[in-house]
C-alpha positions as CSV (number, residue, x, y, z in Angstrom):
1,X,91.5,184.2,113.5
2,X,90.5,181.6,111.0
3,X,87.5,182.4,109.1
4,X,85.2,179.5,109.5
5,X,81.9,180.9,109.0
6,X,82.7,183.3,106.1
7,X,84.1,179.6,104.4
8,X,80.8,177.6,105.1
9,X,80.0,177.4,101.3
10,X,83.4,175.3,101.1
11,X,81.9,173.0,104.5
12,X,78.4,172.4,103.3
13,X,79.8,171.5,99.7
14,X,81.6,168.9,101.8
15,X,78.5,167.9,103.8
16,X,76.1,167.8,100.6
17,X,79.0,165.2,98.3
18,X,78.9,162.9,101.6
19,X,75.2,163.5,101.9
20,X,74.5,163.1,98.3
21,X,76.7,159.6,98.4
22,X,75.2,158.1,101.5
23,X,71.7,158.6,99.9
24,X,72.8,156.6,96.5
25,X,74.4,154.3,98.3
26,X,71.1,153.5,100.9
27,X,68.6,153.9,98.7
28,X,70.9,151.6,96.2
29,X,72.2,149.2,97.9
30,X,70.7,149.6,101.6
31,X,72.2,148.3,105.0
32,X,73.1,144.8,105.4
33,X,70.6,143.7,108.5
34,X,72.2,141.1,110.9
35,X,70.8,138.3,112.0
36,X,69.3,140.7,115.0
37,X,67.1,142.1,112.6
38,X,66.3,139.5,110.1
39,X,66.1,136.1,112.4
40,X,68.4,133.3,111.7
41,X,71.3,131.9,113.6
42,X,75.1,132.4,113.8
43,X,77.2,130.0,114.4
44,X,80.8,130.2,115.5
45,X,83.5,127.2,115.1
46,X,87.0,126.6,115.5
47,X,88.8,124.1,113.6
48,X,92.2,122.7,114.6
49,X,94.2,119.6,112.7
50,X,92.4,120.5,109.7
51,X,90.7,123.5,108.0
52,X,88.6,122.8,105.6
53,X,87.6,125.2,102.5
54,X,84.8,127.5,102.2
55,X,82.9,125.6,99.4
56,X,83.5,122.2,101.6
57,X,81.7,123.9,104.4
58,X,79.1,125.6,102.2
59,X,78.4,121.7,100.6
60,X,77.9,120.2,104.0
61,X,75.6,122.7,105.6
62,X,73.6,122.4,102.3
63,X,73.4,118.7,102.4
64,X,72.2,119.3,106.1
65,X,69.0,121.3,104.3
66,X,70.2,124.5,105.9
67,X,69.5,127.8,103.6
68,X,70.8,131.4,103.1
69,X,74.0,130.1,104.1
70,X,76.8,133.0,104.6
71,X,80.1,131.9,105.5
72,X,83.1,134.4,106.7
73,X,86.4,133.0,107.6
74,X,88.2,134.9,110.4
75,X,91.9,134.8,111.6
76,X,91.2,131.3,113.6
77,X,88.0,130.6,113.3
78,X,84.8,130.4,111.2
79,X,81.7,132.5,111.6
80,X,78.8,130.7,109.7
81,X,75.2,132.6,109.7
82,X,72.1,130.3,108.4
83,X,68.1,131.5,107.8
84,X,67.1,128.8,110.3
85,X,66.9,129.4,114.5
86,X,65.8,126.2,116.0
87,X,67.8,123.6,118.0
88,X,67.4,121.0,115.4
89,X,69.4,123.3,113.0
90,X,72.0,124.0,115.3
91,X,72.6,120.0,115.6
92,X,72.0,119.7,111.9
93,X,75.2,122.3,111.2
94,X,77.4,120.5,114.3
95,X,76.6,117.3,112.5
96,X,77.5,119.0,108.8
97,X,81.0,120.5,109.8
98,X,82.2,116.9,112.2
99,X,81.8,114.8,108.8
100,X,84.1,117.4,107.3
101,X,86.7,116.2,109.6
102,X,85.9,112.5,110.5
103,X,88.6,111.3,107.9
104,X,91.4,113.3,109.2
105,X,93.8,112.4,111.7
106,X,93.6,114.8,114.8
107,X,91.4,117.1,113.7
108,X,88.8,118.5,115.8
109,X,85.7,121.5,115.5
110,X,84.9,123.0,118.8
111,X,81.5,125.5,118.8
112,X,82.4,129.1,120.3
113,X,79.3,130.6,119.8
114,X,75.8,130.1,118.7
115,X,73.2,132.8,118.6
116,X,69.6,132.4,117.3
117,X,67.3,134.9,116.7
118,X,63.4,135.0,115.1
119,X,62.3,136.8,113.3
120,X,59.8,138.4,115.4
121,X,62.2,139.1,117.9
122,X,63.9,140.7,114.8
123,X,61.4,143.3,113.9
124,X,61.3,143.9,117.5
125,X,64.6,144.8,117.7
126,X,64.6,147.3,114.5
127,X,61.0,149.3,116.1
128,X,62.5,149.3,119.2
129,X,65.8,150.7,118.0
130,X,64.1,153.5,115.9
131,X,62.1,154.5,119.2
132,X,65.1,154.7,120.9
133,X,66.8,157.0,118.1
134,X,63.7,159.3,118.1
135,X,63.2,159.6,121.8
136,X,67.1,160.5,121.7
137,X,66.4,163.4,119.2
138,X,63.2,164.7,121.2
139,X,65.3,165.2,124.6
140,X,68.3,166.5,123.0
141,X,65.6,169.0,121.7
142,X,64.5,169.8,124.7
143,X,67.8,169.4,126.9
144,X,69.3,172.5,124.4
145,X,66.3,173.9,124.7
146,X,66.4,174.6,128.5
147,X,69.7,175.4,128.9
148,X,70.0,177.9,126.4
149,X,66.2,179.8,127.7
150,X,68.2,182.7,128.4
151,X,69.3,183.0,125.0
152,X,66.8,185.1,122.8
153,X,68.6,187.6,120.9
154,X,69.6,187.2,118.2
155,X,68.2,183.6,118.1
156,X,65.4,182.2,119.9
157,X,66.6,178.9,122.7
158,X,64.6,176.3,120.6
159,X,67.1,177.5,117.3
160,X,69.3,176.0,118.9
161,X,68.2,172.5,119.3
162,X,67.1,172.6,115.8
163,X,70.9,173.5,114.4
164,X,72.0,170.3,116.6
165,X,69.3,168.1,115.5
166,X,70.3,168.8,111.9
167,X,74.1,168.5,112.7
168,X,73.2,164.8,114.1
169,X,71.0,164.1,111.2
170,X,74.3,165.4,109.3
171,X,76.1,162.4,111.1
172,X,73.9,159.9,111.1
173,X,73.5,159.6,107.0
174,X,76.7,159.9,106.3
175,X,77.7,157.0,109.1
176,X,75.0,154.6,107.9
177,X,75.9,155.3,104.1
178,X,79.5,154.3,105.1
179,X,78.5,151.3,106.4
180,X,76.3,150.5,103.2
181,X,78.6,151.1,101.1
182,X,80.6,148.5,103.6
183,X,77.5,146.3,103.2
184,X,77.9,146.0,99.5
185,X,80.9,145.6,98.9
186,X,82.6,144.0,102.0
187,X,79.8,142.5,103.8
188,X,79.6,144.8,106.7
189,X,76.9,143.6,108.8
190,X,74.2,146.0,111.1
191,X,73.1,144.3,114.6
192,X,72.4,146.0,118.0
193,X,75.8,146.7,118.7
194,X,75.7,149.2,115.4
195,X,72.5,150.6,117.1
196,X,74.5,151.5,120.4
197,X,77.6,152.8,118.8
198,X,74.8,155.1,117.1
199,X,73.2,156.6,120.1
200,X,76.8,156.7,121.5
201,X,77.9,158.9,118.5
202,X,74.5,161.2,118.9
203,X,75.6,161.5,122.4
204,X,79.4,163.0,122.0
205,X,78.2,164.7,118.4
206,X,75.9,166.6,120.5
207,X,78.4,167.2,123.8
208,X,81.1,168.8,121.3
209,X,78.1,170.9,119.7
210,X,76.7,172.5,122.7
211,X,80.7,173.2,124.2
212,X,80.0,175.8,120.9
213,X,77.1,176.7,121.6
214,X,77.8,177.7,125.1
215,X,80.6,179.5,123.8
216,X,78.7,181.3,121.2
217,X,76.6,182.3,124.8
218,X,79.0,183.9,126.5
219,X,80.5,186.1,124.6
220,X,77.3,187.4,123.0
221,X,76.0,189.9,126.0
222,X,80.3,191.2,125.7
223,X,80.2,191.1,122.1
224,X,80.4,194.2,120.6
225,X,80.9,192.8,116.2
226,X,77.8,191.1,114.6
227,X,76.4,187.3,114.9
228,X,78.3,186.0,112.8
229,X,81.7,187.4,113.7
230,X,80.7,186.4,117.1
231,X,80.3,182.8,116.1
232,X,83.3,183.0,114.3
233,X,85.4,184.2,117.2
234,X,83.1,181.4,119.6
235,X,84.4,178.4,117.3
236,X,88.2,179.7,117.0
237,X,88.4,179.6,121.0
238,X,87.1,175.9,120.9
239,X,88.8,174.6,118.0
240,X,91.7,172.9,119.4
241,X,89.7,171.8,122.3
242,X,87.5,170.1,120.2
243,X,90.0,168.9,117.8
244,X,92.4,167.2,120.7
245,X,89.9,165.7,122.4
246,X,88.5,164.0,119.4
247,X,91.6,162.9,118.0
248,X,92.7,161.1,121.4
249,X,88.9,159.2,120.6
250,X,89.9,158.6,117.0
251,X,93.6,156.9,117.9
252,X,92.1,155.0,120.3
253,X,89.2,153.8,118.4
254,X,91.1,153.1,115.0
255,X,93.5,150.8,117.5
256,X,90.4,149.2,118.7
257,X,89.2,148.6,115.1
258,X,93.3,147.7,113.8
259,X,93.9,145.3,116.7
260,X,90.5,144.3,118.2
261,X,88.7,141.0,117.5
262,X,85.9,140.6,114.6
263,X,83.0,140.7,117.6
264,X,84.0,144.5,118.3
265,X,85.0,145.4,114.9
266,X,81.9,146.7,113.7
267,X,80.6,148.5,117.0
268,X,83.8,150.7,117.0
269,X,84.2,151.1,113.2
270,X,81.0,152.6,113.4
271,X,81.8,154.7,116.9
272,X,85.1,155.9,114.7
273,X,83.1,156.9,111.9
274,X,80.8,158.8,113.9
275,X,83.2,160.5,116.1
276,X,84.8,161.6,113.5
277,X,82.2,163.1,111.1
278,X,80.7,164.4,114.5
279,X,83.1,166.5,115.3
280,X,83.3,167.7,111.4
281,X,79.5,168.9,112.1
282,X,79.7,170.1,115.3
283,X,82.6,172.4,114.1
284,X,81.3,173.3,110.4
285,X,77.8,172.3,110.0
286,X,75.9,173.5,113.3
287,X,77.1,176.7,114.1
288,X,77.0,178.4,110.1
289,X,73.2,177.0,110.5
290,X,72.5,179.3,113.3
291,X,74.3,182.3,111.1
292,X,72.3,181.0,108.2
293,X,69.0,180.9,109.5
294,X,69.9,184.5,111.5
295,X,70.7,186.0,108.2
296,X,67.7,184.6,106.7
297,X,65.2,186.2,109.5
298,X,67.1,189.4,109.2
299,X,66.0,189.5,105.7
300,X,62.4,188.7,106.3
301,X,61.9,191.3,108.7
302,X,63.6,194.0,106.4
């Protein structure tokens, strides 16, 4: 029997360092918003014949009166983000990068992609994506809520919830400090796609949370030790469960993130993350809250 909950100073010493980081780190340096967020256009191009160099690009788009320009190379092609969204833009960058080339024997640039986005539409995006993560946190609320009303000794239903909740909060500052820390240093970008792998990773945090919880339910009407041995015992029957089935996640996901394309790269960097550090909480953060907070109340009432 591993002695998880009598060890939960040593897991929310762990917690508080990531916690503590991901706060410096956002409050210092933020989250890199997308285009998705901010407005602007991306542009993708291929160049074959002839590549030219970063600062040739960068020259040409600025001679083309295009601003904020952020250029990042890829494997084959070239992903080029610009403040400005119109049509006359878009032509105005085409136009840029075929001079680059006009000299050169065989060379061609062929547009993959172009996406633009205002910056209405932006701020759109980011209200509508925190309604969505709030929303999420309110039914999960609820959802644990319900199925645990049977559950009222030695902790109320609602407790419950509460202890998830905080276990997803757990998760979700220490996936969005990675990913500023990302920001700053390797510019990660944020878009919708990081929004989805969010709600994705609130999701399966809180599926591998209540498998514990309903453990910790049925053995406390047969348990005959205390709360806390009985959470103990609860997580030690679903710790390789949990562990196994978040591992197959994690090989499959750090594949995707190895070996997938730079479109996808961010949406399951950010699912890895959060699996992950999810399963971390759901195993050493939730369950010692609902021994904390039962200790605590036993205290108060004496």
């Amino acid at each position: 029997m591993i002695k998880i909950i009598q060890r939960r100073k040593i897991w929310f010493l762990i917690s508080g360092v990531l916690i503590a980081t991901s706060i410096f780190a956002l409050s210092t340096w933020g989250l890199k918003l997308g285009i998705d967020f901010t407005g602007g256009s991306l542009l993708e191009v291929e160049f074959t014949g002839y590549r030219p160099s970063i600062s040739e690009i960068q020259d040409s788009l600025s001679q083309a009166n295009l601003h904020n320009i952020i250029i990042q190379p890829t494997d084959n092609t070239i992903i080029i983000r610009f403040q400005e969204n119109n049509e006359t833009a878009h032509q105005a960058a085409i136009s840029g990068l075929t001079t680059l080339i006009k000299d050169k024997d065989g060379a061609s640039v062929k547009e993959l992609q172009f996406d633009a986005v205002g910056p209405s539409i932006g701020q759109e995006l980011k209200r509508k994506s925190f309604n969505a993560g709030f929303i999420v946190l309110v039914l999960i609320i609820v959802y644990i809520s319900f199925s645990f009303r049977k559950v009222s000794q030695p902790m109320a239903s609602w407790k419950y919830g509460v202890a998830a909740i905080i276990a997803l909060a757990h998760d979700l500052m220490i996936t969005c400090g990675v990913f500023s820390f990302l920001g700053h240093f390797y510019g990660m970008e944020i878009n919708t796609s990081f929004i989805a792998a969010i709600l994705t990773v609130l999701g399966y945090s809180v599926n591998d949370t209540i498998i514990v919880f309903d453990r910790i339910r049925e053995n406390l009407p047969k348990s005959r030790e205390d709360f806390e041995n009985t959470v103990n015992r609860s997580l030690n029957q679903t710790l390789i469960r949990s562990f196994n089935t978040s591992l197959s996640s994690i090989l499959a996901l750090l594949a995707v993130v190895i070996f997938g394309g730079d479109s996808i790269r961010g949406f399951s960097l950010a699912l890895l993350v959060g699996v992950f550090i999810g399963t971390y909480s759901s195993l050493f953060v939730a369950s010692p809250i609902l021994v904390i907070w039962d200790n605590f109340s036993r205290r108060s009432r004496s």
